[in-house]
VOVO-336178 format. One record per residue (C-alpha): residue number from 1; chain; x, y, z. Coordinates in steps of 0.001 Angstrom, whole numbers. Layout:
<recs>
(NUM,'A',(X,Y,Z))
...
</recs>
This chain:
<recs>
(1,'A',(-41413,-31455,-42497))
(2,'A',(-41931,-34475,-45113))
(3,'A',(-39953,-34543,-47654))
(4,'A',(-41333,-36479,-50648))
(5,'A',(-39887,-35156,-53826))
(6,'A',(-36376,-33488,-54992))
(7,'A',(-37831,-30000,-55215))
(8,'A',(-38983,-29908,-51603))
(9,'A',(-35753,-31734,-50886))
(10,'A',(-33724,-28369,-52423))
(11,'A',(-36297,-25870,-50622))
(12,'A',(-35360,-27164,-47286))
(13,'A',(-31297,-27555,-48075))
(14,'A',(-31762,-23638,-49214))
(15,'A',(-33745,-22841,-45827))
(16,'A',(-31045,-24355,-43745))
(17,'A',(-28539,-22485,-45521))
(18,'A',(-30209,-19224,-45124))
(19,'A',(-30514,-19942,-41350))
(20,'A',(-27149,-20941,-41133))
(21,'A',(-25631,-17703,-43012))
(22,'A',(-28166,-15458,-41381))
(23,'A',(-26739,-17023,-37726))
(24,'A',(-23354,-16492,-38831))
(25,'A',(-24070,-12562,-39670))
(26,'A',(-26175,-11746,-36515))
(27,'A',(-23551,-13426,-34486))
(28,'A',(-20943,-11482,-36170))
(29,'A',(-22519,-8206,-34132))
(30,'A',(-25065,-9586,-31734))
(31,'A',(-23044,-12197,-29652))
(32,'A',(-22691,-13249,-25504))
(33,'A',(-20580,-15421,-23716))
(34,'A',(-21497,-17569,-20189))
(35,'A',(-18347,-16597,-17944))
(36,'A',(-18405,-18450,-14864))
(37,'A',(-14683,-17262,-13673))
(38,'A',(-14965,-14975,-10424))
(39,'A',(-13674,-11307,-12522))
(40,'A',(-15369,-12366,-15788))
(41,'A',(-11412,-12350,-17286))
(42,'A',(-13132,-14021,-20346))
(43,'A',(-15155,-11425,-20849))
(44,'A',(-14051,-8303,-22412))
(45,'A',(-14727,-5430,-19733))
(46,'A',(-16920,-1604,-20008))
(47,'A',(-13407,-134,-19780))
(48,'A',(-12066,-2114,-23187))
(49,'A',(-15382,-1150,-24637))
(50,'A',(-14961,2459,-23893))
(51,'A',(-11682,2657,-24820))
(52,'A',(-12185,1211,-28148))
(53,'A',(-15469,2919,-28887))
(54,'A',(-12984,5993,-28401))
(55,'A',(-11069,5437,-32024))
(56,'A',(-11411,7722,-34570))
(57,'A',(-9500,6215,-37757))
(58,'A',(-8651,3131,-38425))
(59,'A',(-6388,975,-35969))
(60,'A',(-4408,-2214,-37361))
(61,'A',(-3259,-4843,-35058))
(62,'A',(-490,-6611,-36933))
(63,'A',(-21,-10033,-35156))
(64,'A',(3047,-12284,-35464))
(65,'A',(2501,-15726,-33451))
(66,'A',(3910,-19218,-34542))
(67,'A',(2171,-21754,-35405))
(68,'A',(2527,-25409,-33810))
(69,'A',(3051,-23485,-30287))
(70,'A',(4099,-26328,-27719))
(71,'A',(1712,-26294,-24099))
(72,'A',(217,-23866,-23409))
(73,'A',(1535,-21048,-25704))
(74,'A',(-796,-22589,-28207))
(75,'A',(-3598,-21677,-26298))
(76,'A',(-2422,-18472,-26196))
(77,'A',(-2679,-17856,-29329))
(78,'A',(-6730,-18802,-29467))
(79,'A',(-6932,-16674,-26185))
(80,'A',(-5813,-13812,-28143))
(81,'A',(-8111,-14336,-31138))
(82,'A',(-10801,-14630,-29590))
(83,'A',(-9674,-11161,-27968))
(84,'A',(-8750,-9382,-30809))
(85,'A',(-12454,-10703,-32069))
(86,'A',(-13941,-9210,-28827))
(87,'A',(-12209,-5383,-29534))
(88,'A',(-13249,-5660,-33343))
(89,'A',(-16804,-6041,-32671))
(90,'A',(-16925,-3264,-30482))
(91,'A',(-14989,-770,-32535))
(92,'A',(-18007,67,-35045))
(93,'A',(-15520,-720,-37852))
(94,'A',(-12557,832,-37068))
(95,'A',(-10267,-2296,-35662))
(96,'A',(-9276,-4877,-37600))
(97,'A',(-6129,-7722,-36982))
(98,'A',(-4295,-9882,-39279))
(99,'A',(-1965,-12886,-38244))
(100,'A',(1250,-13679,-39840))
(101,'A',(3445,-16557,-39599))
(102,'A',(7261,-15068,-39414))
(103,'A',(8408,-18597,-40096))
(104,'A',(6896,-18964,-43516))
(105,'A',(8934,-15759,-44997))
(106,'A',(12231,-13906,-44160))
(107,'A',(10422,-10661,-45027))
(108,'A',(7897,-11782,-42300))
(109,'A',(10667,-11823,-39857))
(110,'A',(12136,-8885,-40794))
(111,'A',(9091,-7267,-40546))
(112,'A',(8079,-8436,-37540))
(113,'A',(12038,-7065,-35764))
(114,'A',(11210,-3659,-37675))
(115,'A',(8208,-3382,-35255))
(116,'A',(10373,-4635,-32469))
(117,'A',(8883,-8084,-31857))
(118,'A',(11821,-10458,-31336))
(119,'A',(12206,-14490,-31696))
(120,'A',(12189,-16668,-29200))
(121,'A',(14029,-19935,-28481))
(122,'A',(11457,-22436,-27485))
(123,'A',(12225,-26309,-26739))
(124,'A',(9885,-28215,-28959))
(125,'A',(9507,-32058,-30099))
(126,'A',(9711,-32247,-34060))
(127,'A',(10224,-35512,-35930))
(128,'A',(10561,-37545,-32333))
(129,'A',(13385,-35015,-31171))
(130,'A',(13753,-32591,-28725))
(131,'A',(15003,-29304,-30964))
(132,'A',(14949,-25729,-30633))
(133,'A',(13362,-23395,-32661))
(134,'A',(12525,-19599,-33175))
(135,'A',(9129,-17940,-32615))
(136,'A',(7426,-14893,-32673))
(137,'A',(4241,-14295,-29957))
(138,'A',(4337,-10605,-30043))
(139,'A',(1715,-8093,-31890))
(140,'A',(2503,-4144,-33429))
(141,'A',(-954,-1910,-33215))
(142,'A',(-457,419,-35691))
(143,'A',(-2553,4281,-35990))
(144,'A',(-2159,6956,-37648))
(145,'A',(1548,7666,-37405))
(146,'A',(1563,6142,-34095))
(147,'A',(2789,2335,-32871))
(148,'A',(2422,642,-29936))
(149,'A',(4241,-3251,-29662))
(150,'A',(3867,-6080,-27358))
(151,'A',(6687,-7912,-28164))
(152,'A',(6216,-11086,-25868))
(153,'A',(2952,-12429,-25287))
(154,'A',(3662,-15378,-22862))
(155,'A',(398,-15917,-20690))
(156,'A',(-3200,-14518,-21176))
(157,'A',(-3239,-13544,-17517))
(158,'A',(-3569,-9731,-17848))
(159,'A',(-3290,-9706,-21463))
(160,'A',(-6456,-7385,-21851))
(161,'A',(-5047,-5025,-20062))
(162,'A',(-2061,-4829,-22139))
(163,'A',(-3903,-4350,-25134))
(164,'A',(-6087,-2053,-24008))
(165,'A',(-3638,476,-22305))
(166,'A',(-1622,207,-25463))
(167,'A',(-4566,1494,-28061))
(168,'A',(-5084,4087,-24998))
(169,'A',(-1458,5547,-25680))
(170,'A',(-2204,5408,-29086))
(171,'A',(-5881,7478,-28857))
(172,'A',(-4402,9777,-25739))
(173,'A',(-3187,13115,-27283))
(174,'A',(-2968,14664,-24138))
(175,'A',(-252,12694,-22125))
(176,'A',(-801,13870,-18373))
(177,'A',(2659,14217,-15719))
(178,'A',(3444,13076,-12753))
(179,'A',(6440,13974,-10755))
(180,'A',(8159,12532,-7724))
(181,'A',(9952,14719,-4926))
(182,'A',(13602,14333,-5575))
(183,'A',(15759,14235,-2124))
(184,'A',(18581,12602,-687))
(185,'A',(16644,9971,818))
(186,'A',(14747,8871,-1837))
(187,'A',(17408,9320,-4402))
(188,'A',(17072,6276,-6873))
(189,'A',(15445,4639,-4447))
(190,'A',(11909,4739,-6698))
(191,'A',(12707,3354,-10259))
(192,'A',(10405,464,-10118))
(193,'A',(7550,2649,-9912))
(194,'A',(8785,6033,-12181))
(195,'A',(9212,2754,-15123))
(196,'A',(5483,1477,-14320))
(197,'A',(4298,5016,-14198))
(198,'A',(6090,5997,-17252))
(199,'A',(4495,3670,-19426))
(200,'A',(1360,5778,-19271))
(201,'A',(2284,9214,-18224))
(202,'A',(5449,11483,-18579))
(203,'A',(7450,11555,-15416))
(204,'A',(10117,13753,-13769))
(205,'A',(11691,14513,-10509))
(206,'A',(11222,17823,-9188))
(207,'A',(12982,19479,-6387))
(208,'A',(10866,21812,-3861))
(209,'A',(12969,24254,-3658))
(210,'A',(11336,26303,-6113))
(211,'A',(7670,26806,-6872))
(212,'A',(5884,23992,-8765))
(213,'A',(5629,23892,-12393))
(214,'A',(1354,24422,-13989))
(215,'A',(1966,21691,-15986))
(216,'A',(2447,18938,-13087))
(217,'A',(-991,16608,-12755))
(218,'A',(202,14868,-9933))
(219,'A',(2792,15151,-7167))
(220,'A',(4142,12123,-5114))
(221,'A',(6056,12457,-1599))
(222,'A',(7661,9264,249))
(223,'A',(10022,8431,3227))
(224,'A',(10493,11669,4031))
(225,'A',(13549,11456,6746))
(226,'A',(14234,15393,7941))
(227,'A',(12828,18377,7920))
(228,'A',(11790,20311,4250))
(229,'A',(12740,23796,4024))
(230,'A',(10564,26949,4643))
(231,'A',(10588,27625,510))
(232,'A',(10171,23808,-266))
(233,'A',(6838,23326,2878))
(234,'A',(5545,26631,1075))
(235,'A',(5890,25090,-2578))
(236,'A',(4000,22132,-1654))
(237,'A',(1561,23773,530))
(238,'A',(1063,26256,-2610))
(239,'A',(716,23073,-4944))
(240,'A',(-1769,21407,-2836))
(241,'A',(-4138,24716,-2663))
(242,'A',(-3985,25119,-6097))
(243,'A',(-6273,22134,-6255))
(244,'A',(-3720,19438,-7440))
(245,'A',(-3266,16015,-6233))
(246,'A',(-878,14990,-3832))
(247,'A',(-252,11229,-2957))
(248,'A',(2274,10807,389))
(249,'A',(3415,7294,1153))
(250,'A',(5498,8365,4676))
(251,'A',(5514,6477,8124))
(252,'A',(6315,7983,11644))
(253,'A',(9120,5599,12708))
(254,'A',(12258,5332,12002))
(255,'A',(12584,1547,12039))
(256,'A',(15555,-501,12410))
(257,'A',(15187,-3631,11709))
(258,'A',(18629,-5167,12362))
(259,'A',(18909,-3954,15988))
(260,'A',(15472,-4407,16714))
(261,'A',(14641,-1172,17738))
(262,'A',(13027,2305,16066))
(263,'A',(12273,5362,16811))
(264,'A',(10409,8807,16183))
(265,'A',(10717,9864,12805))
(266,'A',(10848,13842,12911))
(267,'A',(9735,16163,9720))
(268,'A',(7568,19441,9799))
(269,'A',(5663,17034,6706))
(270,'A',(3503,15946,9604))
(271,'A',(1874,19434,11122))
(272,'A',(1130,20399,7145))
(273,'A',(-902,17270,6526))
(274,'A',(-2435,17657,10016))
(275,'A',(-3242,21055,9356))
(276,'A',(-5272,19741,6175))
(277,'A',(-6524,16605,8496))
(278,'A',(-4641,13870,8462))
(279,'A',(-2611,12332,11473))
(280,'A',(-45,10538,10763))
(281,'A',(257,9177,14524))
(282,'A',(2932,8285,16767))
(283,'A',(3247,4576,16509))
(284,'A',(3257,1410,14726))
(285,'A',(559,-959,13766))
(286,'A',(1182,-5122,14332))
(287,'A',(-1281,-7095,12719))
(288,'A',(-1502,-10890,12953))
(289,'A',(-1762,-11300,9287))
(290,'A',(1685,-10027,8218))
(291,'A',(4374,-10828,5659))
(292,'A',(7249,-13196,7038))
(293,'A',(11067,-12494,7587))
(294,'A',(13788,-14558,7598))
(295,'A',(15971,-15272,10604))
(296,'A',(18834,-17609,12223))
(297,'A',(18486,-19598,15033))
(298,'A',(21494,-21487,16654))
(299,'A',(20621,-25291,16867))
(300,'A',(23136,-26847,19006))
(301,'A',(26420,-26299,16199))
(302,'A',(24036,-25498,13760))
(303,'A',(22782,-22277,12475))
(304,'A',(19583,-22647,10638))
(305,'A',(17516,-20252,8941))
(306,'A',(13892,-19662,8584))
(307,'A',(11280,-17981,7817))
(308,'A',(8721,-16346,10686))
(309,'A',(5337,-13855,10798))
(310,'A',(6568,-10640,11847))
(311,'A',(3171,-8629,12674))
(312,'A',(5193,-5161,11678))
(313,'A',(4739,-6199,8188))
(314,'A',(946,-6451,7929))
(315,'A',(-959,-7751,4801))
(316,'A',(-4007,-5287,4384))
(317,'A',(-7081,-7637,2965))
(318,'A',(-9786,-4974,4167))
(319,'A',(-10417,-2194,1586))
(320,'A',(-12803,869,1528))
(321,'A',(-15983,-642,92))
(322,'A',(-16403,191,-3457))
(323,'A',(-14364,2728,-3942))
(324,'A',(-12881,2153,-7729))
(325,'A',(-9186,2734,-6305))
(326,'A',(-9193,-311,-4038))
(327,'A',(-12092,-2591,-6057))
(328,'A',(-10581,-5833,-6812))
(329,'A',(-7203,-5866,-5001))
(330,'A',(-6785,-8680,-2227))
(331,'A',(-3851,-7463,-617))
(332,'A',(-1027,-5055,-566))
(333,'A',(1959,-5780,1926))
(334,'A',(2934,-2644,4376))
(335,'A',(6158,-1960,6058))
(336,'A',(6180,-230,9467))
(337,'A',(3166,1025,8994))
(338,'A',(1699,4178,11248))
(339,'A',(-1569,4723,12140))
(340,'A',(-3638,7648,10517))
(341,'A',(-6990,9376,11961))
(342,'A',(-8997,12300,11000))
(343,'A',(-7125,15646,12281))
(344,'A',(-9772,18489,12091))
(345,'A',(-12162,19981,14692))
(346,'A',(-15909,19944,14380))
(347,'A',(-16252,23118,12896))
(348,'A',(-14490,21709,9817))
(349,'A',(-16805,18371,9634))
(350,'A',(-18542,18676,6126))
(351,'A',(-15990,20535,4613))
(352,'A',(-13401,17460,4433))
(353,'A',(-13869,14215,4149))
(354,'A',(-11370,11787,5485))
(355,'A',(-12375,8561,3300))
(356,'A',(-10347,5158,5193))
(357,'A',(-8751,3132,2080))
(358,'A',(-6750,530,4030))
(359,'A',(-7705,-999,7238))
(360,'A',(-6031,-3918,9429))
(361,'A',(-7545,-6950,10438))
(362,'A',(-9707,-7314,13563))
(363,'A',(-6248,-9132,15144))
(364,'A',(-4224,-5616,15716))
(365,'A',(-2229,-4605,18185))
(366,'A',(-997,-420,18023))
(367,'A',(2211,59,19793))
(368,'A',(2748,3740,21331))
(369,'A',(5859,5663,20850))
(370,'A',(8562,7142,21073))
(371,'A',(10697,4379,21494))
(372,'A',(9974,717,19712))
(373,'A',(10835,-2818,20470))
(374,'A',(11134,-4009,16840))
(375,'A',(12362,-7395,18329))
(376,'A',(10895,-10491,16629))
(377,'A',(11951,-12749,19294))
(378,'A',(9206,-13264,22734))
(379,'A',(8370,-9342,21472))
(380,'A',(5610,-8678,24090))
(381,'A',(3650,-7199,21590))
(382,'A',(3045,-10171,19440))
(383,'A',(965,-12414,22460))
(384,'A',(-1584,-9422,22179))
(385,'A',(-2970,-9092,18516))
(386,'A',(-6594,-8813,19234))
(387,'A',(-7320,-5260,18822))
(388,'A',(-9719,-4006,16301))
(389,'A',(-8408,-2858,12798))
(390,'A',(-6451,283,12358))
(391,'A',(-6525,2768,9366))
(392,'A',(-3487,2817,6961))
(393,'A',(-4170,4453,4400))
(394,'A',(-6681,7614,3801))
(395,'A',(-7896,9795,1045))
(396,'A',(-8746,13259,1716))
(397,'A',(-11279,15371,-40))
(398,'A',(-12823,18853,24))
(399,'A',(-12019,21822,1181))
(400,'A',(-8455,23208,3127))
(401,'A',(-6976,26269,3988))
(402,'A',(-3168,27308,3467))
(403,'A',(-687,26113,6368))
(404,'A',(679,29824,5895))
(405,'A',(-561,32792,5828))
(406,'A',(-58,36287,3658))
(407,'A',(1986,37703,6287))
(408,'A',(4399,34247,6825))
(409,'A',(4548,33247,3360))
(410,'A',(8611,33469,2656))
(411,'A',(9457,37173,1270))
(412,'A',(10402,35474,-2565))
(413,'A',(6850,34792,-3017))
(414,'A',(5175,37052,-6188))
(415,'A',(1325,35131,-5364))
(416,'A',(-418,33356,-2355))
(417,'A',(-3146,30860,-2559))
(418,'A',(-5269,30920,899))
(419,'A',(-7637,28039,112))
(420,'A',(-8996,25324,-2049))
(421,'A',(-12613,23729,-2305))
(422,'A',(-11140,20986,-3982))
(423,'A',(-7966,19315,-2533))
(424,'A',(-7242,15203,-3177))
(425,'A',(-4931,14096,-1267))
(426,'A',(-3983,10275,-619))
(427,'A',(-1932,9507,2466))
(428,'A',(-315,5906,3190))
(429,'A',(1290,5296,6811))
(430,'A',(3913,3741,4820))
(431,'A',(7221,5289,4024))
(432,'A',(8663,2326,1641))
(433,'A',(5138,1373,199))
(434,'A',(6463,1626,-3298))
(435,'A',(10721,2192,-2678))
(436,'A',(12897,-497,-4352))
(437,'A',(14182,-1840,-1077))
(438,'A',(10964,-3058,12))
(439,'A',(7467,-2356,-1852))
(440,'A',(8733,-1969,-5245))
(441,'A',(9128,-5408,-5425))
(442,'A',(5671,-6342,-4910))
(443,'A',(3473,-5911,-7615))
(444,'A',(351,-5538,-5764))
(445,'A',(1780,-2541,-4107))
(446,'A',(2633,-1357,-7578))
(447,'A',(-809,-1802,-9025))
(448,'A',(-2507,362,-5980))
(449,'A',(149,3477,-6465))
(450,'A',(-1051,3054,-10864))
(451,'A',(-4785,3002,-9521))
(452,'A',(-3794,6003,-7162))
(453,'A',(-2282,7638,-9754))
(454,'A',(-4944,7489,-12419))
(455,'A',(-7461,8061,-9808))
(456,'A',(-6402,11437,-8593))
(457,'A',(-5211,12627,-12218))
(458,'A',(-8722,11952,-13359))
(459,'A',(-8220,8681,-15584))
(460,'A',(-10160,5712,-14293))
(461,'A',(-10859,3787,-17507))
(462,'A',(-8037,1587,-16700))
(463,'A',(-8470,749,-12895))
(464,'A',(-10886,-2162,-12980))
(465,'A',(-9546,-3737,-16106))
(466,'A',(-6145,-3332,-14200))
(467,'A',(-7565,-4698,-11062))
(468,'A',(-8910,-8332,-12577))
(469,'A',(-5539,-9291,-13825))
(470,'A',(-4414,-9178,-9621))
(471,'A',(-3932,-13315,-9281))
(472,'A',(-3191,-13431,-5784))
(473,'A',(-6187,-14965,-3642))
(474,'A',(-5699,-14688,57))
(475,'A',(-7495,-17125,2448))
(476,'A',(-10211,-15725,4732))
(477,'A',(-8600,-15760,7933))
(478,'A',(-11018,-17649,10457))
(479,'A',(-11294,-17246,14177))
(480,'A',(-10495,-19809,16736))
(481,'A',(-14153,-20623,17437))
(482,'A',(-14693,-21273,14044))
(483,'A',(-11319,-23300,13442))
(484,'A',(-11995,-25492,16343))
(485,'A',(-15879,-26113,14498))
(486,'A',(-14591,-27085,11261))
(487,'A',(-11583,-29178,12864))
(488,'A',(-14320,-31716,14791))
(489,'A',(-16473,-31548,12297))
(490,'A',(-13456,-32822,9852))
(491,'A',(-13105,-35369,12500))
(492,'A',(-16595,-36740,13453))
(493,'A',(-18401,-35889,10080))
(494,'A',(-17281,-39141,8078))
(495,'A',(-17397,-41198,11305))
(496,'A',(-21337,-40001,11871))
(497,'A',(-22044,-40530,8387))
(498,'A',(-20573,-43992,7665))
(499,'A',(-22658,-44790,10873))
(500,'A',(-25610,-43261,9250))
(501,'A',(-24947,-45390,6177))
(502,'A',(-24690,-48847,7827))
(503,'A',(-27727,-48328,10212))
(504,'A',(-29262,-47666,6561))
(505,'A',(-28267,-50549,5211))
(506,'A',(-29032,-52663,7636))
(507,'A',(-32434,-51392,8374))
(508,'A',(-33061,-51886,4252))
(509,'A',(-31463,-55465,4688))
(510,'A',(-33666,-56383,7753))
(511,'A',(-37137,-55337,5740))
(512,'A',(-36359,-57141,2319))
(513,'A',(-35754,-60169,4450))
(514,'A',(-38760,-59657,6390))
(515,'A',(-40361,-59239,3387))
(516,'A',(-39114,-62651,1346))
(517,'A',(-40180,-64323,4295))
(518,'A',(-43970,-62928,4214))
(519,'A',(-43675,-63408,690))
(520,'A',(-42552,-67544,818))
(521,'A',(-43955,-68066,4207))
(522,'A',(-40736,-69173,5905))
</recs>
């Protein structure tokens, strides 16, 4: 376009402000991002979408972050702008954020504490000194007459997630509940998990000595040590044929770690869930992929201490292919783990389905009962880890019949369920998958019994969101062919190719000097 007087000179500066409003609209509601990163963490996920699309007034997040963060936290704060950006254009309307500076106004802080988003001490440099000083990185959604607060927000890494399972609690008017068997051995033993789980559901302990109450969604079972009671085996076979979930974390050894030695673990648990088709078998599964323990060698006067692979604790990388449970998750850590196969005849095939979530590596060894050398010193056992994987963990759908029947249900009993088309039950080999003492701690153990838990209650929206904020990234284990091909190659590569490079340059030397020489004639 030539411009050659001052009226064409305003028509053009009004056409590029048209374009350049008109961009800024369309991109307010039409927009994309390129995500390169592996779970597309940068990109806001079909479960936050859903979730927000779900909100029928008008939600306010209420956001209280410093300004001048130091590192890192200042980035933050863009991260979860861009975010809050991200949920408002996909709310049709109905979410909108505003940021606040607590610093600039004592009613501001005030505020901010009312909604229970403390200050934090933060080490920052300020006129060429090192000082402390307060600030606020926490946010209060507000609906209705409802409130949900992050108080902290410290990293982005599943930051999503947060928000998004905190506008769930505020959109969720039915809460669902899940309750844990309450027994001597797992008596306060599962408090890590009742606090995850009771961020999103309602949770209670229930004995099973009575029958089960309606309003129970899901029931969880684990380390089991003795024998239930007639009236507590009928309550839970009564609960499972009603059609209700059941998730069982429970092993078949009772291990010993300290004296290096375990042994059969017996409860009449095992002949109900065989009798709906699930062994839990006789033994215990070494894998060479495994968690480490610490132990003391003598060193001349010394004692040291260090840290060793002990196969009994495998790390399970191999997951049921797309199944939405296990999607994303690179490893959990097992304990003792048992074995589990299908348990029904032919003439039930088609009628249950016994689904493999959890399998060991292809470098398994399955030791046989009833007595086990648990011994991680020149332990047999360990010199023969090349078995093919084993199944850990199972889910089992469809239909099963009562482990009773009318005539031996106990005499208390008013009603008697015979069968269910539609039983879910999830069954890990594991008796301390989730316990305090040992996979409590681990939060990718955690994150598999929330997944499990929404799952079998019905609510997925959460599971894949849940899933990309897992940061731990396992190496491929290789085999030894393979390691002994990329070790000489390692080796010979860079010799070969600086090699290569000099016959190169020498063969490029030798022709421009052959050429000079036709060229002067010398």
């Amino acid at each position: 376009m030539t411009i050659t007087n001052q009226r064409q000179f305003l028509i053009y500066i009004g056409i590029v402000l048209g374009i350049i409003v008109l961009a800024n609209l369309v991109s307010r509601q039409v927009f994309f991002r390129l995500d390169l990163t592996r779970n597309k963490i940068y990109t806001l996920s079909p479960s936050s979408k859903k979730i927000i699309s779900q909100l029928d007034d008008r939600l306010l997040a209420k956001v209280y972050f410093s300004r001048d963060l130091p590192g890192s936290y200042a980035n933050n704060r863009r991260y979860l702008q861009d975010l809050l950006e991200e949920f408002q254009a996909y709310a049709g309307g109905k979410f909108h954020f505003e940021f606040y500076q607590p610093e600039d106004a004592e009613e501001l802080e005030r505020e901010a504490q009312r909604y229970g988003i403390p200050p934090m001490q933060l080490q920052a440099i300020e006129n060429d000194r090192m000082e402390i000083k307060n600030v606020w990185m926490g946010l209060a959604l507000l609906y209705e007459d409802k409130r949900q607060t992050i108080p902290v927000i410290q990293s982005t890494a599943g930051l999503e997630y947060d928000l998004a399972s905190a506008i769930k609690k505020l959109i969720d008017s039915d809460k669902r509940t899940i309750a844990l068997v309450a027994g001597a051995q797992t008596e306060g033993k599962n408090r890590a998990v009742q606090d995850l789980l009771g961020q999103t559901y309602n949770v209670r302990t229930i004995e099973l000595e009575s029958a089960l109450p309606a309003d129970i969604d899901l029931l969880i079972l684990n380390g089991i040590t003795d024998s239930l009671s007639l009236d507590a085996l009928y309550n839970l076979d009564q609960y499972v044929i009603s059609g209700r979930p059941l998730f069982v974390a429970q092993g078949r050894v009772a291990a010993d770690l300290a004296r290096g030695r375990g042994s059969e673990l017996r409860t009449n648990l095992f002949p109900l869930l065989e009798h709906y088709g699930v062994r839990i078998n006789l033994s215990l599964v070494a894998d060479r992929i495994s968690s480490q323990v610490a132990v003391e060698t003598q060193r001349g006067i010394f004692r040291m201490r260090n840290t060793v692979d002990y196969p009994f604790f495998p790390r399970i990388q191999r997951f049921a292919s797309g199944h939405v449970m296990v999607s994303g998750l690179e490893q959990v850590r097992l304990f003792f783990t048992s074995e589990l196969t299908p348990a029904y005849d032919s003439s039930r095939v088609g009628r249950v389905e016994f689904l493999p979530l959890m399998t060991t590596s292809d470098y398994t060894a399955l030791v046989r009962g009833p007595a086990f050398n648990l011994s991680h010193v020149n332990n047999p056992v360990f010199s023969r880890l090349n078995g093919p994987g084993r199944t850990v963990a199972a889910l089992l759908t469809g239909a099963v019949t009562s482990y009773f029947t009318a005539d031996s249900r106990p005499e208390s009993d008013q009603g008697f369920l015979s069968g269910t088309e539609g039983a879910r039950i999830m069954v890990i080999g594991d008796g301390v998958f989730f316990s305090d003492d040992a996979g409590g701690n681990i939060p990718e153990n955690l994150n598999l019994v929330i997944n499990a838990a929404d799952y079998l209650v019905g609510d997925e929206a959460l599971i894949a969101l849940r899933n990309r904020g897992v940061t731990t990234r396992p190496l491929k284990e290789l085999g030894d062919r393979t390691r002994r091909t990329v070790k000489w190659a390692n080796i010979l590569l860079p010799a070969l190719l600086m090699v290569a490079t000099g016959l190169w340059r020498w063969s490029s030397t030798r022709r421009r000097r052959s050429l000079l020489g036709e060229a002067y004639d010398t």
